[in-house]
N, C-alpha and C positions, 0 to 999 in steps of 0.2 A: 719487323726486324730493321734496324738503324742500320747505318753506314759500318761503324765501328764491329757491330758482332759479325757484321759478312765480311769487313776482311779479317778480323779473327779464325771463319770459316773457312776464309780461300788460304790464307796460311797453314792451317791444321790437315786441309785437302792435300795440300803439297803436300808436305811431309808426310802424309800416309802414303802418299803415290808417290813418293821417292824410296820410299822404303819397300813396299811392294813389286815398283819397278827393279831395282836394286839386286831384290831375294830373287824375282824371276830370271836375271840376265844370271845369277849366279850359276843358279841349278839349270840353265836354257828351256826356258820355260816361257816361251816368246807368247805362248796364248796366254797365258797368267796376265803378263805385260800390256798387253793389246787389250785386252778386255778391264783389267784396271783403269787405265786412260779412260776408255767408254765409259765407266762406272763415271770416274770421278767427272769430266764434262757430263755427263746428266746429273749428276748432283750438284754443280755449279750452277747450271742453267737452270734448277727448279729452284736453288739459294738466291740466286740475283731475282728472281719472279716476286720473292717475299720483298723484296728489299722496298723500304716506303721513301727513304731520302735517293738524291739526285746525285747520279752517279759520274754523269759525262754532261757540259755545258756544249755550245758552242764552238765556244773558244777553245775546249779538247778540242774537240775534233776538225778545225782550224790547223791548230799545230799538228796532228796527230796527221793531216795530209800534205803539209809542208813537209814536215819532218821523213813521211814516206816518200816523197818525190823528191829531195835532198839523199835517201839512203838510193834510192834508184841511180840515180844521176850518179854519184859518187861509184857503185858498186861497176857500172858501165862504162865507165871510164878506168877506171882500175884493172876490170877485169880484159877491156880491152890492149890495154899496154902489155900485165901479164899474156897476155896472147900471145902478142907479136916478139915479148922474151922467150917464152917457150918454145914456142917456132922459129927463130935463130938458136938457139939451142939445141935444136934435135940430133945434130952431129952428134955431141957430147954425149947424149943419153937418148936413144930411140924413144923412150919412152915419154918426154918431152913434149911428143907432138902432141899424141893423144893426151894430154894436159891441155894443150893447148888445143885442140879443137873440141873437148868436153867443157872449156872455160869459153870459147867463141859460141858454143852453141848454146850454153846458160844464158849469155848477156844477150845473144839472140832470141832466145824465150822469153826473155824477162820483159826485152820493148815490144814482142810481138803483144806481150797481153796486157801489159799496161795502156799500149793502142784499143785492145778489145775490148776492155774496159771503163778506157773512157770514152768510146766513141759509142756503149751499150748506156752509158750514166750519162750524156751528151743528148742521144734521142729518146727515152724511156722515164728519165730520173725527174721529171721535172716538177 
């Protein structure tokens, strides 16, 4: 299988699984849902297996960790100000805080494992 027929495949994939997703949330049919998604990643994953051409170079994956340490940084910083507004607002609206302490405990997850993970790609990955 060439490049061009697997993303013809991963397109047609979506779109079944957006339409199954779609019929399932209608009628709450949350197993339907969950088990489509399963469906289709194993069928991705045994589609990309076929695949004979080169899918990701280097230099993907280059930018693709730039790009991720650029969306960290940005999301942390963001999400840290949102904080500190939501929590001078709590007068206003009690509900406020827990915004903001559900937003300080996200950007606090988020550096916790970005450390875990590069300090487990640090000694291991070499």
């Amino acid at each position: 299988m060439n490049y061009k027929q697997y993303r013809n495949l991963r397109i047609i994939t979506a779109a079944v699984l957006a339409g199954i997703i779609s019929h399932a949330v209608v009628f709450n049919n949350y197993i339907l849902a969950i088990s489509a998604v399963l469906v289709g990643m194993a069928v991705m994953f045994f589609v990309k297996k076929q695949v004979k051409d080169i899918l990701a170079d280097e230099r993907d994956y280059e930018i693709a960790g730039k790009s991720a340490r650029y969306a960290m940084g940005i999301f942390s910083v963001t999400g840290s100000v949102a904080t500190f507004f939501f929590m001078f607002q709590r007068e206003a609206n009690p509900f406020y805080e827990t915004m903001g302490s559900v937003l300080a405990y996200s950007v606090c997850g988020l550096l916790l494992l970005y450390s875990f993970i590069f300090i487990y790609f640090q000694k291991y990955a070499k």
